[in-house]
N, C-alpha and C positions, 0 to 999 in steps of 0.2 A: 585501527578503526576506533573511535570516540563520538561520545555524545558534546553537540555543538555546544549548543547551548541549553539553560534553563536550568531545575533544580537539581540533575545530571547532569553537569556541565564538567566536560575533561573526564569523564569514566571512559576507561577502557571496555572496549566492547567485542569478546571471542567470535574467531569468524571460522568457518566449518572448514576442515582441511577438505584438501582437494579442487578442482577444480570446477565441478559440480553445483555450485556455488559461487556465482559471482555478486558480491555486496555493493550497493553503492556507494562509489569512492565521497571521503568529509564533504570534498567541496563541490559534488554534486548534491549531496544533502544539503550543504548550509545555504545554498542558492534555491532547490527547490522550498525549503523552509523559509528564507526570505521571503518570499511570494506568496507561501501560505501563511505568514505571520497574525494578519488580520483576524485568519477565520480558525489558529487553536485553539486560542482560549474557549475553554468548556464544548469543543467538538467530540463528535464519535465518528473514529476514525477506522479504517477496515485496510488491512496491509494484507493482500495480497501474494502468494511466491512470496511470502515473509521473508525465505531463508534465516540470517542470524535476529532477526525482529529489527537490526536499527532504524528503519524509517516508520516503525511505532513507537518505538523505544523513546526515540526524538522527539516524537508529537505530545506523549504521556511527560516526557521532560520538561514539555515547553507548556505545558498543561492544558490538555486535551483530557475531556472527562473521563476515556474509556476509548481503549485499543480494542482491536478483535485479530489476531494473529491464522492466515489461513496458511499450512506448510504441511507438503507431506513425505517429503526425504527427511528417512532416520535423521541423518547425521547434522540436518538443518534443525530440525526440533529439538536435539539434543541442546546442541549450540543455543537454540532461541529460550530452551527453559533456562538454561546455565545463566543465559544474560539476565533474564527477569531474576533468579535468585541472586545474584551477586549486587545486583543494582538495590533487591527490596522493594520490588514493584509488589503494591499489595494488591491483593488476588482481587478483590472488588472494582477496578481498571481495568481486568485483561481478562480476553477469553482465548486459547488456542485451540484449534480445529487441526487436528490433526487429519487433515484430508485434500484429495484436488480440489483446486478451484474448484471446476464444472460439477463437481458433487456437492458442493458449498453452496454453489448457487443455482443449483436444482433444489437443495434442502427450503433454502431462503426465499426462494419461488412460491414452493407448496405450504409452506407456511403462511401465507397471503399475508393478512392485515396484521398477523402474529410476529411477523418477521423483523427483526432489529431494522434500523435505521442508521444509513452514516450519512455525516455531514462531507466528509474526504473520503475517499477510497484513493488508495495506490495502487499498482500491480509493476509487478517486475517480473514477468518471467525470463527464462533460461533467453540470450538473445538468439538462440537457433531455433527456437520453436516458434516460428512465423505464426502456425494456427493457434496456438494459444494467443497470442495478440487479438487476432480475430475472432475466436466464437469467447472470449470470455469482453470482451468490447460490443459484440454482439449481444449477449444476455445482459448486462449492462446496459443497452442501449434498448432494450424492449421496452416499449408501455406496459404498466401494469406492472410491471417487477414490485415495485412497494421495496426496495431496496436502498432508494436517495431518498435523504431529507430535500425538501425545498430549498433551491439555491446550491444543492450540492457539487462535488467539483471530483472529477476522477481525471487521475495523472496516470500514465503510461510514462512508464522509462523504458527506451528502446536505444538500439542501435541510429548513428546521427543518419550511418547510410539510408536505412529502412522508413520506407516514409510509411505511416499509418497512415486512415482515409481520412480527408475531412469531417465526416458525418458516420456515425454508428447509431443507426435508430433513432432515439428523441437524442442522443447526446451528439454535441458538434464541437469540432477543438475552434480552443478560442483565443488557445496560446502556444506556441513553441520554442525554445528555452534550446541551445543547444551550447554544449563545453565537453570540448576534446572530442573522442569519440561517441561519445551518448548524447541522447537528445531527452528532453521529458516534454509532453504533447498533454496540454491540460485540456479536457471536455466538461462540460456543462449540458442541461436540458433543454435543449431546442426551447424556444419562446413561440 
């Protein structure tokens, strides 16, 4: 695994042994990142099931102002700190939350008007855990969250079999991208 492109361009990037941890392969990143090209320049971006960080690691390479890393398997923080030291990401870009989602964004809820803002959000959970698709697309998709900037855009990587809903609360997909087995399912806020 390698960063595609940007000022990390061809780094090698350590992926968590085991299989506990499945990454998203180059050329589903370099495809999902095609499509976001427009909007990383100077975004704040929220990765999700981080695992090793590469789909922040990418965004912060292609220069996205500020990653926010949510991971809470040992062996995936590990790995995700390992990549930010070897890379030299400087600490004032990146935030890791060492915690679930759903606790993440119960924190990011209560925090109201206080709460960071991303322009992108990713998520990737584990592809056998159906309900994490759902209630963290669900919180995500609630009014009021104060969690998207305007205009922002939340990508789900999933299974190609698994089809996610058209609509999660204000957000609705607006795009579907599928290569090989996985699919990635882009949402936006309802108009």
């Amino acid at each position: 695994m390698r960063i595609i492109a940007g000022r990390f361009r061809s780094r090698v990037l350590l992926c968590p042994r085991g299989m506990a941890t499945r990454p998203t392969s180059d050329r589903l990143r370099e495809t999902l990142f095609n499509v976001l090209a427009p909007r990383i320049e100077g975004a704040a971006f929220l990765d999700l099931y981080a695992g090793s960080g590469a789909a922040g690691l990418e965004a912060l390479s292609r220069g996205a102002q500020a990653a926010v890393f949510v991971e809470r398997a040992p062996a995936a923080l590990k790995t995700l700190r390992a990549n930010l030291d070897a890379l030299g990401v400087e600490r004032s870009l990146f935030q890791v939350h060492a915690a679930g989602v759903a606790a993440f964004l119960r924190s990011a809820r209560a925090a109201g008007a206080q709460a960071a803002r991303y322009d992108i959000v990713f998520l990737d959970p584990p592809y056998d855990a159906a309900a994490e698709y759902e209630a963290t697309m669900a919180r995500l998709g609630e009014s009021g969250t104060d969690l998207l900037q305007a205009g922002a855009v939340v990508i789900a990587e999933h299974r190609r079999k698994e089809k996610l809903k058209e609509r999660y609360g204000e957000l609705a997909r607006t795009r579907q991208l599928e290569q090989g087995d996985a699919a990635l399912s882009f949402y936006a806020a309802a108009e």
